[in-house]
C-alpha positions as CSV (number, residue, x, y, z in Angstrom):
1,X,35.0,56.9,104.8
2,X,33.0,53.8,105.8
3,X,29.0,54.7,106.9
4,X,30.5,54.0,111.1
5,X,33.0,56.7,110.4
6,X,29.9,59.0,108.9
7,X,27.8,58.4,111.6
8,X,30.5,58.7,114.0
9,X,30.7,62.5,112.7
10,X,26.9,63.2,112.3
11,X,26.5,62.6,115.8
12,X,29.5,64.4,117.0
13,X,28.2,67.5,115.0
14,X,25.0,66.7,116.5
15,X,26.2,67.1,120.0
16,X,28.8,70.1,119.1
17,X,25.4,71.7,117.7
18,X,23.6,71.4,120.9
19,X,26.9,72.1,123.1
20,X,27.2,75.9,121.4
21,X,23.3,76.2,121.4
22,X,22.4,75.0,124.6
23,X,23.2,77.5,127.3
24,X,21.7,80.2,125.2
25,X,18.3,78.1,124.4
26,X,18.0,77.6,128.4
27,X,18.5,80.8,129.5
28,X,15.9,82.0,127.0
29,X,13.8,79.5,128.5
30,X,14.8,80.1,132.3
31,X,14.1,83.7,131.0
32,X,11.3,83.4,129.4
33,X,9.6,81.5,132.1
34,X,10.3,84.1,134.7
35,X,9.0,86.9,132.5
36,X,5.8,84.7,131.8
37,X,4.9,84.4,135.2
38,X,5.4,88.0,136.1
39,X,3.2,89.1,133.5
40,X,0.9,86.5,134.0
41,X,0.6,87.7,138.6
42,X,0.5,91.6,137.3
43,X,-1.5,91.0,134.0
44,X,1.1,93.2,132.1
45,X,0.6,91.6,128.7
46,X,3.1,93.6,126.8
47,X,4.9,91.5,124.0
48,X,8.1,93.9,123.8
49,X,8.4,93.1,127.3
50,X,10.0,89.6,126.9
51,X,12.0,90.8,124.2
52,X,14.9,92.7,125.9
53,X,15.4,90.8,128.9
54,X,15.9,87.7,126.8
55,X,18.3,89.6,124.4
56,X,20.5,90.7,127.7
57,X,20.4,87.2,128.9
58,X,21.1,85.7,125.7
59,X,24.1,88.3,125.3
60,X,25.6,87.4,128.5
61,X,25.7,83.6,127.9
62,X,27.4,83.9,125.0
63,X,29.8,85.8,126.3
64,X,30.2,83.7,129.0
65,X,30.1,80.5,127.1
66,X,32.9,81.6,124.2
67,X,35.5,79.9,125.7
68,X,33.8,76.6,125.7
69,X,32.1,77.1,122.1
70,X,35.7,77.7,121.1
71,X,37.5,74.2,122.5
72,X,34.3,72.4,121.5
73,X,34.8,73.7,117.6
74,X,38.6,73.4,118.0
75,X,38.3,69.9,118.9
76,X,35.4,68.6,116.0
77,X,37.5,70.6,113.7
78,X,40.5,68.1,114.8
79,X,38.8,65.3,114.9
80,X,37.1,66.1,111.4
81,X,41.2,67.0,110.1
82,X,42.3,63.5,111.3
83,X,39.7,61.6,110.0
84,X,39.8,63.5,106.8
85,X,43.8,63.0,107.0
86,X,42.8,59.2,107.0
87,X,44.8,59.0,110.8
Protein backbone atom coordinates (compact mmCIF):
# COMPACT_ATOMS: atom_id res chain seq x y z
CA UNK A 1 0.00 0.00 0.00
CA UNK A 2 1.33 3.39 -1.30
CA UNK A 3 0.64 6.59 1.38
CA UNK A 4 -2.63 7.69 -1.51
CA UNK A 5 -4.05 4.28 -0.96
CA UNK A 6 -3.66 4.97 3.15
CA UNK A 7 -5.08 8.09 3.03
CA UNK A 8 -7.71 7.02 0.75
CA UNK A 9 -8.78 4.53 3.68
CA UNK A 10 -8.23 7.01 6.67
CA UNK A 11 -10.65 9.18 5.20
CA UNK A 12 -13.15 6.61 4.25
CA UNK A 13 -13.05 5.41 7.90
CA UNK A 14 -13.23 8.88 8.80
CA UNK A 15 -16.54 9.44 7.05
CA UNK A 16 -17.96 5.69 7.94
CA UNK A 17 -17.13 6.94 11.62
CA UNK A 18 -19.28 9.98 11.37
CA UNK A 19 -21.94 8.09 8.98
CA UNK A 20 -22.80 5.45 12.06
CA UNK A 21 -22.28 8.27 14.74
CA UNK A 22 -24.12 11.01 13.32
CA UNK A 23 -27.82 10.57 13.53
CA UNK A 24 -27.35 9.51 17.17
CA UNK A 25 -24.98 12.70 18.03
CA UNK A 26 -27.91 15.00 16.44
CA UNK A 27 -30.65 13.74 17.99
CA UNK A 28 -28.88 14.09 21.33
CA UNK A 29 -28.31 17.45 20.31
CA UNK A 30 -31.89 18.20 18.77
CA UNK A 31 -32.78 16.56 22.18
CA UNK A 32 -30.82 18.09 24.29
CA UNK A 33 -31.68 21.52 23.05
CA UNK A 34 -35.35 21.00 23.48
CA UNK A 35 -34.92 19.72 27.00
CA UNK A 36 -32.57 22.88 27.69
CA UNK A 37 -35.00 25.25 26.81
CA UNK A 38 -37.89 23.74 28.66
CA UNK A 39 -36.02 23.72 31.72
CA UNK A 40 -34.55 26.86 31.23
CA UNK A 41 -38.90 28.71 30.51
CA UNK A 42 -40.03 26.46 33.77
CA UNK A 43 -36.74 26.74 35.80
CA UNK A 44 -36.78 22.90 36.42
CA UNK A 45 -33.08 22.38 36.87
CA UNK A 46 -33.11 18.74 37.40
CA UNK A 47 -29.95 16.94 35.79
CA UNK A 48 -31.70 13.34 35.60
CA UNK A 49 -34.16 15.13 33.64
CA UNK A 50 -32.09 15.22 30.28
CA UNK A 51 -30.94 11.93 30.89
CA UNK A 52 -33.87 9.60 29.86
CA UNK A 53 -35.23 11.47 27.11
CA UNK A 54 -31.97 11.46 25.39
CA UNK A 55 -31.47 7.70 26.12
CA UNK A 56 -35.12 7.08 24.29
CA UNK A 57 -34.13 9.21 21.53
CA UNK A 58 -30.77 7.76 21.21
CA UNK A 59 -32.38 4.15 21.27
CA UNK A 60 -34.82 4.90 18.59
CA UNK A 61 -32.14 6.28 16.09
CA UNK A 62 -30.26 3.46 16.25
CA UNK A 63 -32.79 1.35 15.72
CA UNK A 64 -33.88 3.26 13.02
CA UNK A 65 -30.45 3.79 11.49
CA UNK A 66 -29.27 -0.14 11.61
CA UNK A 67 -29.86 -0.70 8.25
CA UNK A 68 -27.77 2.06 7.00
CA UNK A 69 -24.87 1.51 9.67
CA UNK A 70 -24.96 -2.06 8.26
CA UNK A 71 -24.44 -1.21 4.21
CA UNK A 72 -22.11 1.60 5.26
CA UNK A 73 -19.75 -1.21 7.27
CA UNK A 74 -20.53 -3.82 4.54
CA UNK A 75 -19.21 -1.64 1.98
CA UNK A 76 -15.67 -0.19 3.86
CA UNK A 77 -15.35 -3.75 4.87
CA UNK A 78 -15.28 -4.40 0.84
CA UNK A 79 -13.50 -1.92 -0.11
CA UNK A 80 -10.88 -2.52 2.79
CA UNK A 81 -10.92 -6.70 1.35
CA UNK A 82 -10.13 -5.43 -2.21
CA UNK A 83 -7.58 -3.28 -1.50
CA UNK A 84 -6.11 -5.67 0.95
CA UNK A 85 -6.64 -8.38 -1.96
CA UNK A 86 -4.35 -5.97 -4.03
CA UNK A 87 -7.64 -5.61 -6.72
Amino acid sequence: MDPADILALSRAALILLLTIAGPMLIASLVIGVIIGLVQALTQIQEMTLTFVPKLIVIGVVLLLSLPMIGSALSAFMAELSARIIGR
